[in-house]
C-alpha angles and dihedrals in degrees: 000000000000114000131202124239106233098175111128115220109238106254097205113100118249109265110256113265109252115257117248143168109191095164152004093245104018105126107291110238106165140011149169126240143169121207113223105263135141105338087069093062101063098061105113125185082264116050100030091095084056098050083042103256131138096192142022104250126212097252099193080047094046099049088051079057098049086050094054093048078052100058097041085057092049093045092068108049093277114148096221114195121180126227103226088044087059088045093052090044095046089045087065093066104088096223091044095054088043095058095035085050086052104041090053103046111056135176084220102052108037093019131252096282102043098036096060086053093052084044094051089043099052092050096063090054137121109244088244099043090048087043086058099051093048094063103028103039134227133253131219087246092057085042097062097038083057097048143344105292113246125244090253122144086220090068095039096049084057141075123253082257106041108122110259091190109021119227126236117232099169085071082092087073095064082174099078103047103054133005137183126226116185101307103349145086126219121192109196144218111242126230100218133052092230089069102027088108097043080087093066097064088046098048095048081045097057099042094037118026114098091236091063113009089078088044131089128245159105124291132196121183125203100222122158098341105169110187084349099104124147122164120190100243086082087054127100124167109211098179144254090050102316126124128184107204124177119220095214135135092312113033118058134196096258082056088055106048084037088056099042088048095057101035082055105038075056092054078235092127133008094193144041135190110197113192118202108224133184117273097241136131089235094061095035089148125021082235086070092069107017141040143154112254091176148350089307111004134106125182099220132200099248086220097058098073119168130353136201100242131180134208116229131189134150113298119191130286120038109314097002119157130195108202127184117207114228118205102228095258090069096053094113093038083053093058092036088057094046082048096043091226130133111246116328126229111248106198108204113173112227111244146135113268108251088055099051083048097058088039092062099039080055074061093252100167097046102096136155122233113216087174145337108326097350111104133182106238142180106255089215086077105084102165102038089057099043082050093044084052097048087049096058103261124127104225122182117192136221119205099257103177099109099026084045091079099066090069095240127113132196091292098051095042091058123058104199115223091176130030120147115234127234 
C-alpha cells in the first residue's frame, strides 16, 4: 500500500554557517572581494600617492581580471561574496545605513555647512546608488548637479572637480581592513589616512548585514586607535592558536600587543610570533614578501634573510604579555615552535637579485592558498611559480598585469571568512 509523505518542510531559512578561519592553507570555504569600479577611476597622476598608488591602473582591463581571480575561486568550491553587494544589502537595514551615513559625513571632516547637505543627500539615495558613492567618492561637480550647493568655505576653497568625499581604491585589498582569526573579526585601524574610513563599511557590514548580524563571533573593532594600527595583510593564522603577525610600515608594536591582548583576553589564541620587518614600501605587509603554501611551507622573498622575531603568550595580570626575543638566526625555529612542527620548508626561488627583487615587487610570494599545497598566483611570476611547481605545489594563475600595479597580490585581494584549520 502506497503511503503519502505528510511531512512539512520547515519554511525558516537555515541559520548562516559562522564564520571561521581556523588556518592559512586549511581548505578555503568563503571569502570577501571587491571587483575593481569607480573608485579607480579617480585616481589622477596627481593624487594617486595620496590614495596610495604607484600607478594609474586600466579599470575596464582590471576588472576582466578581478573576474578571472573570481572564477578561479568559485571554481573551486569557494563561497565569493562581493563587498559592494554587502554594502548595498547592509544599507537596506534602516540602523546600518543610519551609522554608516553618519560616520561618513562629518562636520569635522567636510565642515558644518557641507556635512548636514551630504547628509541630507545620502539619505535620499537608492541602496545601490548610495553603496556606490561611498566607495567611489563624489566630486563638487556631482554634488551640484544632486542638489544646490551649500554656502560652505570647504566647497568654495576647492575646484568644480576636488573630491568632496574621497574614494577609496584600496577597497580592492579586502585583506587589510578586516581580518578573521579563528573565530574572530578584527577591524583594524589603518595606518594610513587614505584608508582610515575603509573600517566604517566593514564594521556596519559585520554587526548588520544578514550574512553575519544572527552568527556568533568575536568582534574587534578598530576605534580610536592612535599609534595602535594593525592591517591584515601582516596576519597570518597559522592554526591551533597560533598567529604569525609583521611589524612593518603598517603595523606597529602598540597594534601588536593591542591585537595579542584582545585575541588572548577572547581565548582565541593562546600564542603569537611577531616578525620585525624593514619599513619600506616594498614590504608594506609581511604578506608582500612571505606566505604559507602548505602545512609547513612559506614562499619567501629571497631578499628578506633573516628577522629579529619575538614569542608572545598571556602573562599575568590583565593584559599581561610574556614575550620572548628571538636573534635573527632563529626566525624560522621561532615559527616551527608556534606551529609545533618540526622544521618548515622555506621555498626561495634562485635568481639573481635584481630579478627576485622585481618578482616580489610583482608581488611573487603573495599567494593564496585554496587547500593544502594549491595556491592562487599572479601569472607575471614566472620563476616563483616554476619554483612553487618544482617544489610540489599546484599553483593556478590569474593575469595580473593591470591589477599588478596596486601592489597587492591574490592574498591581499581576498579576505577569508572560512577556511578550515589543519
Amino acid at each position: 500500500m502506497a503511503t503519502t509523505d505528510t511531512t512539512t518542510a520547515d519554511p525558516r531559512p537555515l541559520p548562516a554557517e559562522p564564520p571561521f578561519v581556523g588556518s592559512e592553507v586549511g581548505r578555503l570555504r568563503e571569502v570577501i572581494v571587491h571587483r575593481p569600479g569607480l573608485e579607480l577611476l579617480r585616481l589622477t597622476p596627481e593624487n594617486m600617492a595620496e590614495l596610495l598608488f604607484d600607478d594609474l591602473l586600466w579599470v575596464r582591463r582590471a576588472q576582466e581580471e578581478h573576474d578571472v581571480f573570481s572564477e578561479v575561486l568559485a571554481g573551486a568550491g569557494v563561497k565569493v561574496l562581493e563587498l559592494t553587494d554587502l554594502l548595498r544589502e547592509t544599507l537596506a537595514v534602516p540602523q546600518a545605513r543610519t551609522w554608516i551615513v553618519e560616520q561618513t559625513f562629518d562636520d569635522r571632516v567636510q565642515g558644518p555647512v557641507a556635512a548636514p547637505v551630504l547628509r541630507d543627500l545620502a539619505a535620499a539615495m537608492g541602496d545601490e546608488e548610495l553603496a556606490e558613492l561611498l566607495v567611489g567618492g563624489l566630486t563638487r561637480r556631482e554634488l551640484g548637479e544632486r542638489t544646490d550647493e551649500p554656502s560652505s568655505l570647504v566647497l568654495h576653497g576647492s575646484g568644480a572637480d576636488s573630491l568632496v568625499l574621497a574614494p577609496l581604491p584600496n577597497h580592492l585589498f579586502t585583506r587589510d581592513t578586516s581580518c578573521w582569526v579563528y573565530d574572530g573579526v578584527a577591524v583594524n585601524a589603518m595606518r594610513m589616512a587614505a584608508r582610515a574610513r575603509e573600517t566604517v563599511n566593514y564594521e556596519a557590514i559585520y554587526r548588520w548585514h544578514p550574512r553575519f548580524a544572527p552568527t556568533t563571533f568575536h568582534h574587534w573593532s578598530a576605534g580610536i586607535a592612535g599609534e595602535a594600527s594593525v592591517e591584515g595583510g601582516d596576519v597570518l593564522v597559522l592554526g591551533d592558536g597560533a598567529v604569525l603577525v609583521g611589524m612593518s610600515e603598517r603595523t606597529t608594536a602598540q597594534g601588536v600587543e593591542r591585537l595579542a591582548t584582545r585575541l588572548f583576553d577572547a581565548g582565541v589564541a593562546d600564542r603569537i610570533v611577531a616578525v620585525e620587518l624593514p619599513r619600506a614600501r616594498s614590504f608594506m605587509h609581511l604578506d608582500t614578501v612571505m606566505t604559507m603554501v602548505d602545512e609547513r611551507s612559506f614562499i619567501k622573498y629571497a631578499g628578506l634573510g633573516m628577522l629579529p622575531s619575538y614569542t608572545v603568550t598571556p602573562g599575568p595580570g590583565p593584559g599581561g604579555l610574556n614575550i620572548t626575543d628571538h636573534e635573527p638566526e632563529r626566525m624560522h625555529d621561532a615559527l616551527a615552535d608556534a606551529m609545533g612542527v618540526t622544521g618548515l620548508r622555506i621555498l626561495a626561488a634562485e635568481q639573481d637579485v635584481h630579478a627576485a627583487a622585481r618578482e616580489q615587487w610583482d608581488d611573487g610570494c603573495n599567494s593564496l592558498a585554496l587547500a593544502p599545497g594549491v595556491v592562487v598566483t599572479y601569472d607575471r611570476n614566472v620563476t616563483s611559480n616554476s619554483y612553487l611547481r618544482e617544489s610540489g605545489i599546484e599553483v593556478l594563475e590569474v593575469p595580473g598585469s593591470e591589477l599588478g600595479r596596486g601592489r597587492g597580490g591574490p592574498r591581499c585581494m581576498s579576505c577569508p571568512t572560512i577556511r578550515e584549520g589543519l
